[in-house]
Backbone bond lengths (Angstrom), bond angles and torsions (degrees), N, CA, C in turn:
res aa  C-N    CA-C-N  psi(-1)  N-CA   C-N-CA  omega(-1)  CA-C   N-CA-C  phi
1 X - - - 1.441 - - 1.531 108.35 -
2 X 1.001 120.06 165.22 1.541 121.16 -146.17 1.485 82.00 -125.19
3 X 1.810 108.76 156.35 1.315 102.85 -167.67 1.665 106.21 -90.15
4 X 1.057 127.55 -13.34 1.576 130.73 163.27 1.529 102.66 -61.63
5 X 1.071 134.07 -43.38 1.465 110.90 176.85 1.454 125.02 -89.28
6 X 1.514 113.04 -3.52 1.336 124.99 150.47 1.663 105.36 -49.90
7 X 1.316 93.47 -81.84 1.802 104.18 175.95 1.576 107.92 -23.39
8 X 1.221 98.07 -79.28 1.415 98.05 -159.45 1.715 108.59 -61.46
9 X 1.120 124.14 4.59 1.617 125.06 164.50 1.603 106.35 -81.77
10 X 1.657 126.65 -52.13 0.665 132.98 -164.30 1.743 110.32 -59.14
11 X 1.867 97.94 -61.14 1.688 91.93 158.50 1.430 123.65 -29.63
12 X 1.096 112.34 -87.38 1.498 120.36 -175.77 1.758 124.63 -28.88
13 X 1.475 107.37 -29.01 1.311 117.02 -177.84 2.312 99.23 -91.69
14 X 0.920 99.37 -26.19 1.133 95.92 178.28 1.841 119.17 -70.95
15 X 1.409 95.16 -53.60 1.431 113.71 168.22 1.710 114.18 -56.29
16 X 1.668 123.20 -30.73 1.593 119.66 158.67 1.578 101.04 -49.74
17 X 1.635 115.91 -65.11 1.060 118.24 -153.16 1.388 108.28 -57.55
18 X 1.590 131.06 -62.88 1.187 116.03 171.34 1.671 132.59 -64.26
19 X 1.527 128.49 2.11 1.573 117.81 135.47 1.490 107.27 -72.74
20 X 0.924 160.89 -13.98 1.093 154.71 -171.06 1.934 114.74 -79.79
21 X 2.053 82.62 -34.20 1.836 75.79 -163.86 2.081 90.13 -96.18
22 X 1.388 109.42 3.38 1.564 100.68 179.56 1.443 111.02 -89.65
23 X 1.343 126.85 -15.76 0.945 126.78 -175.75 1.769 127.84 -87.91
24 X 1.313 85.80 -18.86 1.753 117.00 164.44 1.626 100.69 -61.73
25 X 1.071 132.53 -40.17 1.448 138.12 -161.83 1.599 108.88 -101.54
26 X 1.639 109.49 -40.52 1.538 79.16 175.77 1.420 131.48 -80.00
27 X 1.617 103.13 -178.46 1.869 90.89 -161.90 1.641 75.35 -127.07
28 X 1.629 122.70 177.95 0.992 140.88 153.49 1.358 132.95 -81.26
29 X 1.513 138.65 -169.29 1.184 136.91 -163.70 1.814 79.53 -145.14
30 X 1.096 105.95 123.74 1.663 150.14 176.54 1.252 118.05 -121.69
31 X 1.258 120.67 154.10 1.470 141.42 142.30 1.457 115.45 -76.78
32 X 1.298 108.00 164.33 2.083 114.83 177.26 1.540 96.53 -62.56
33 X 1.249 119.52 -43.40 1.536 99.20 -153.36 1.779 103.96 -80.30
34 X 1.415 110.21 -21.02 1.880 116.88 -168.62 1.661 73.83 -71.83
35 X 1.599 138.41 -64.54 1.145 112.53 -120.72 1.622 94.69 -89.24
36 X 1.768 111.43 -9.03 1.792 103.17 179.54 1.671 113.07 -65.57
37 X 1.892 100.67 -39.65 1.625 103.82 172.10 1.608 117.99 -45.88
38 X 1.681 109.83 -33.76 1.630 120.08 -166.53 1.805 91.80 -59.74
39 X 1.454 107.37 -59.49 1.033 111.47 -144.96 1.465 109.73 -67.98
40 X 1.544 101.07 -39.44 1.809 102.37 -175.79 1.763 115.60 -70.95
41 X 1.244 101.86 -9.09 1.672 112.03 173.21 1.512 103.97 -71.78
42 X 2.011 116.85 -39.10 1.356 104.53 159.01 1.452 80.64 122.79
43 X 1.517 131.25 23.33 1.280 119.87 164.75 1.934 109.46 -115.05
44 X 1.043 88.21 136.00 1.706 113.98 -161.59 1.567 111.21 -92.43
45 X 1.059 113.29 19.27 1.537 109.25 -141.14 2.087 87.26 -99.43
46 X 1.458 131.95 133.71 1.274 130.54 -169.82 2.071 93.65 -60.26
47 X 1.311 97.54 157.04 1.253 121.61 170.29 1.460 120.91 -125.12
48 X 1.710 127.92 160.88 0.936 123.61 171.79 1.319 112.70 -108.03
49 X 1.492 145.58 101.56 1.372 130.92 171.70 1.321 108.56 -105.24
50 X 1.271 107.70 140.35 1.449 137.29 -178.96 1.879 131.99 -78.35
51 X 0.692 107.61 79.88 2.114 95.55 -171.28 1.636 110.32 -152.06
52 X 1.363 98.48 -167.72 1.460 100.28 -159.01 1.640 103.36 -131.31
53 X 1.395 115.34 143.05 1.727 113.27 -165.67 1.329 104.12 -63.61
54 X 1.621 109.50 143.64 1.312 98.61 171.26 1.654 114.04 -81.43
55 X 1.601 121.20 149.94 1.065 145.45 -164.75 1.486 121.25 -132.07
56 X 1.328 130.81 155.76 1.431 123.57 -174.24 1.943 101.12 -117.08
57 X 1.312 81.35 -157.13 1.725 79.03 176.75 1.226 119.00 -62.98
58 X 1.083 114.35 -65.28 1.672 108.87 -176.94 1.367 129.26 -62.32
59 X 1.464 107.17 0.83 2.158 123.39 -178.92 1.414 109.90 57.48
60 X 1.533 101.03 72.44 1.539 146.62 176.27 1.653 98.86 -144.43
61 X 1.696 77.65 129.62 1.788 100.46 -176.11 1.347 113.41 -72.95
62 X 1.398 126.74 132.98 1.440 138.96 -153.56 2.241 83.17 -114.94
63 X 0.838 85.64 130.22 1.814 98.53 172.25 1.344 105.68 84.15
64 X 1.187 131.03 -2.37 1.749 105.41 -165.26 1.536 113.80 -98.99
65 X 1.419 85.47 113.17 1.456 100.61 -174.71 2.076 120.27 -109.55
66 X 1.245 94.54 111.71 1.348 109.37 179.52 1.594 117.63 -82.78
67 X 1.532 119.85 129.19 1.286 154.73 172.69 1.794 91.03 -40.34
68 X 1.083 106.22 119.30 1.514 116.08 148.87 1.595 120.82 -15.58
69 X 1.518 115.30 -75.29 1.094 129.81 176.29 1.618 119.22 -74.47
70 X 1.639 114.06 -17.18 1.615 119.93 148.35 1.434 89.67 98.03
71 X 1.732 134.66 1.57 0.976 150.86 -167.92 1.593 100.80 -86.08
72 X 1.340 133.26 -18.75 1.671 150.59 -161.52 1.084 116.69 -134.78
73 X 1.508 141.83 179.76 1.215 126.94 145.05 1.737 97.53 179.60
74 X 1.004 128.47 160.54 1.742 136.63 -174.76 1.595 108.79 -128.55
75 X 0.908 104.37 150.95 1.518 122.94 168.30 1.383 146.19 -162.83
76 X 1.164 111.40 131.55 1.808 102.63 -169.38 1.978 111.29 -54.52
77 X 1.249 112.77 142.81 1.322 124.91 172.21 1.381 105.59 -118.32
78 X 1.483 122.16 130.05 1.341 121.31 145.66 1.701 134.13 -89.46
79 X 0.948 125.23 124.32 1.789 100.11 -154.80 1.674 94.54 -109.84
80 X 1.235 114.81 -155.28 2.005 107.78 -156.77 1.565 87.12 -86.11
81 X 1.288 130.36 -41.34 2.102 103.65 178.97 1.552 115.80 -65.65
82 X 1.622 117.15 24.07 1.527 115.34 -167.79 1.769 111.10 39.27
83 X 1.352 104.41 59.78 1.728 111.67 175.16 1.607 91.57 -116.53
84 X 1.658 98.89 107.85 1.881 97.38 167.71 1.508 107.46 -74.49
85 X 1.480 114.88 145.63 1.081 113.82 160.81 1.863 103.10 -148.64
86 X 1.355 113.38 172.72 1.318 129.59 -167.48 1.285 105.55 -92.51
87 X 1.273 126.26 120.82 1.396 111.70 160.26 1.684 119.86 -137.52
88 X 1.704 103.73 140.98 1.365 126.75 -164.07 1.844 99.99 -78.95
89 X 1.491 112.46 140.75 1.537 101.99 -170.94 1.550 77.08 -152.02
90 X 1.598 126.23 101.64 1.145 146.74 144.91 1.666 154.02 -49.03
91 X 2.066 79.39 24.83 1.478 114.38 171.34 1.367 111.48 -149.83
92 X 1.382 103.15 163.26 1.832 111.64 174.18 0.978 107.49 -44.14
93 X 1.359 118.26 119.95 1.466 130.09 131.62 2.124 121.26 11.14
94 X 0.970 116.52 100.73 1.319 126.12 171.17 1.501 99.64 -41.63
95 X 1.572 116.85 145.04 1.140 115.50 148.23 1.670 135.99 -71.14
96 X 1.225 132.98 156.90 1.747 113.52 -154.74 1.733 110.82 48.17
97 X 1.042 126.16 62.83 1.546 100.80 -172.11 1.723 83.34 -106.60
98 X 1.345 105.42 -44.36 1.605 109.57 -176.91 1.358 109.36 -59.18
99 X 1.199 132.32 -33.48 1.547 126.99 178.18 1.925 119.06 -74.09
100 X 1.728 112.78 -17.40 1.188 111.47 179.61 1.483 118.32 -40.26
101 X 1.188 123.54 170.47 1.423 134.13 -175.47 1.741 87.63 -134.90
102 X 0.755 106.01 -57.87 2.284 94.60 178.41 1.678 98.95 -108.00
103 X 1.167 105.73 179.35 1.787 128.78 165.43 1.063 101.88 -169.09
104 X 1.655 92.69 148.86 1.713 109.31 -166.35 1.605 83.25 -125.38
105 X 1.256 126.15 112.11 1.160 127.11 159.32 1.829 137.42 -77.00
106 X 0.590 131.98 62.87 1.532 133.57 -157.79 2.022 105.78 -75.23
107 X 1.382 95.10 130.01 1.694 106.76 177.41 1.702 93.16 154.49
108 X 1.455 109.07 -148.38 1.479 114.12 -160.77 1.370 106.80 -155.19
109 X 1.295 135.45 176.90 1.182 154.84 178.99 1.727 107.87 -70.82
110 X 1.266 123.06 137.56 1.356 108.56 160.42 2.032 102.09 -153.34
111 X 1.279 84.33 118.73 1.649 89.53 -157.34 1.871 116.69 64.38
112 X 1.086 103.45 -139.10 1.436 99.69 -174.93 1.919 107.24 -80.62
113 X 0.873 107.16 7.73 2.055 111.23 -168.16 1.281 102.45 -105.18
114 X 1.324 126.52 140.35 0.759 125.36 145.00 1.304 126.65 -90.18
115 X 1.462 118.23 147.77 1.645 122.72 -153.85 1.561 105.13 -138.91
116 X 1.689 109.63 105.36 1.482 120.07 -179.79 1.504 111.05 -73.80
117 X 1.208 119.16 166.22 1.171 128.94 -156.08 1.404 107.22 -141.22
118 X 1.229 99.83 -25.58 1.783 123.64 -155.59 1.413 96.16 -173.57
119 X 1.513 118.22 132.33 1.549 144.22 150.68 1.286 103.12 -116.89
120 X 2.186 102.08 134.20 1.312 103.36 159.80 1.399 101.77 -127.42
121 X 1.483 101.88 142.34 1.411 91.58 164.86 1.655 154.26 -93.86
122 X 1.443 152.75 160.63 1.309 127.94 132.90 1.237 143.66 -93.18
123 X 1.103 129.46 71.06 1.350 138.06 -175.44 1.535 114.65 -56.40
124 X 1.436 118.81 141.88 1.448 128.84 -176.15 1.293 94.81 -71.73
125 X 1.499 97.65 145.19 1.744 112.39 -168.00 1.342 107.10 -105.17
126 X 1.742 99.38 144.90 1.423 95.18 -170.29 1.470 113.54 -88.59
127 X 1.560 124.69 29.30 1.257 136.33 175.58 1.414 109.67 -108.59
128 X 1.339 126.90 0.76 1.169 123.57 169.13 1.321 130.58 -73.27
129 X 1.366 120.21 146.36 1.690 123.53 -156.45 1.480 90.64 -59.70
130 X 1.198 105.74 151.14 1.819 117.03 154.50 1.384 100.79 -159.85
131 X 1.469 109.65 157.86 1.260 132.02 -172.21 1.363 116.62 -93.56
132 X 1.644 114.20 135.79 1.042 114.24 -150.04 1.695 98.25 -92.72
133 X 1.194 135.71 172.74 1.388 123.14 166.23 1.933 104.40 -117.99
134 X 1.587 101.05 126.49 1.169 107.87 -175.92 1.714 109.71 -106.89
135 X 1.138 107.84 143.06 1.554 120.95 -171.72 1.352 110.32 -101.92
């Protein structure tokens, strides 16, 4: 066997192995209620759920409650079936977190809480059209 087709076996087996070990890691995009069924079946595996902070009339955050030491903090999520739920996020506060327009919360259920692991955000962009006011 010729050493190019050595090589090129060896590539190829390497490149299985690393799809193999990425696919172990990713998680899906869920709702609260798919990922509480995941969890009480006893699978642990992180999730992605999708929603938007809850807000009142004037678009002021309704639940967000910050850790004493500012080290924690909780907040209501609404996710796409409009199911609020609470979720625990066991680091500082994102910067812009209050200005987002979506959040993607990523982590899992543990007992009745859900418990982030990871916040990403979407914040309104400052490239978006707006209207100018002319005098």
């Amino acid at each position: 066997m010729k050493k190019s087709h050595l090589f090129a076996i060896v590539l190829i087996a390497v490149a299985i192995g690393i799809i193999i070990a990425t696919t172990g890691d990713a998680s899906t995009y869920m709702n609260f209620d798919q990922a509480f069924q995941m969890a009480s079946s006893g699978n642990r595996n992180s999730i992605h759920v999708v929603g938007e902070l809850k807000k009142d009339d004037q678009g002021h955050i309704v639940g967000l409650e910050k850790s004493a030491d500012r080290l924690s903090f909780s907040f209501i999520l609404i996710d796409t079936n409009k199911k609020e739920q609470k979720v625990f996020y066991n680091e500082p506060m994102p910067p812009d977190f209050t200005r987002s327009e979506k959040v993607v919360v990523v982590g899992n259920y543990r007992g009745e809480n859900f418990v982030a692991t990871k916040i990403l955000l979407k914040c309104p962009s400052k490239y978006q059209e707006q209207k100018l006011k002319t005098t």
